[in-house]
N, C-alpha and C positions, 0 to 999 in steps of 0.2 A: 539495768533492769533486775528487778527480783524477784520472778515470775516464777511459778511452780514446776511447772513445765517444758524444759530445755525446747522443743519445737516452737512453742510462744514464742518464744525470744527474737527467735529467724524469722518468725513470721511478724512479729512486731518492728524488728529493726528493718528489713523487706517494704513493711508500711510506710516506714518514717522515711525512707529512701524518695520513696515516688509520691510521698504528698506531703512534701517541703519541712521534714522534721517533726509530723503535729504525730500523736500515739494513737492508734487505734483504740478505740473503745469495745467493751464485751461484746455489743454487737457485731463485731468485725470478726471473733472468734466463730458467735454463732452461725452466724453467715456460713465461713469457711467449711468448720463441721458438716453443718447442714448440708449441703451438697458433695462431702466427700460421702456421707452416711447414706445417702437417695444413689451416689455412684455403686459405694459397695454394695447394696441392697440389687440393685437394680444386676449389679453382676453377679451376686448369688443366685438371683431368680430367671435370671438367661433373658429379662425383657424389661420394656419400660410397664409395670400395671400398679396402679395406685391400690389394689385391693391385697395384690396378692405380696403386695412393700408391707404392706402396715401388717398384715398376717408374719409375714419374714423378720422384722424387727421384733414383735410381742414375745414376751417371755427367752426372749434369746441374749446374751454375751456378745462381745465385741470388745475384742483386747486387742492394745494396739500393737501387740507382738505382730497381729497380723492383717490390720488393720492402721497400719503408722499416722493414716492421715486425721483419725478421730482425735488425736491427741492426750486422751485418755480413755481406761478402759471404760466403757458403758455399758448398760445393762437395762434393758426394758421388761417390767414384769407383762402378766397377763392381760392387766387393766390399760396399758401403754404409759404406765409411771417410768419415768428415764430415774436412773441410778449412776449416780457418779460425784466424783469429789467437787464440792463447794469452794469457791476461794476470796474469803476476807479481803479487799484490795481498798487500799485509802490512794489516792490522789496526792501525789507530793511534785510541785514547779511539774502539772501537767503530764506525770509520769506515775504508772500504776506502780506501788509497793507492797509487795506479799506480805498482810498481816496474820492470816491464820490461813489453814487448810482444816474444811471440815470432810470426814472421811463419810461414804453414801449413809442414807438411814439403814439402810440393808445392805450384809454382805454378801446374801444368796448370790451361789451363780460369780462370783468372780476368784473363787479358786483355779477357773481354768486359766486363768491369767497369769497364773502365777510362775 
């Protein structure tokens, strides 16, 4: 694997384990995110409310310093535009290979990551 992400990796080989060798595709990543992001959201906010999630995400950070399970840092502006690194991936014998990493359009907001 040449994935940008060391956590990918566990979570791809994880994949490959329990459905007979085949590679998760992006949407397996988004899936995961997704519901880690509605977990921590939801435990910032002390409740499940779909009003007061999407309010908690807007214009806020989320580095995985302390957030591990996002896998990378993200950043949602005001509009709810998601910010975060891009990854160039070509398909080689059915396995993702890292061709490029594009870094957000914007870096607002991720110095606290640092």
């Amino acid at each position: 694997y040449s994935l940008a992400v060391p956590d990918m990796v566990a979570l791809a080989q994880d994949f490959e384990k329990s459905h007979g060798g085949a590679a998760p595709d992006h949407n397996y990543y988004k899936g995961y995110v997704a519901m880690w992001m509605v977990a921590y959201a939801t435990e910032k906010i002390g409740k499940f409310d779909q009003k007061a999630m999407v309010k908690a995400l807007k214009s806020q950070t989320w580095c995985v310093s302390k957030y591990p399970h996002l896998l990378e840092n993200t950043r949602w502006d005001s509009d709810g535009n998601i910010y975060r690194d891009t990854f160039i991936v070509k398909i080689v014998n059915q396995k993702p290979q890292l061709l490029d990493t594009i870094p957000p359009l914007s870096s607002a907001g991720f110095a606290a990551c640092s």
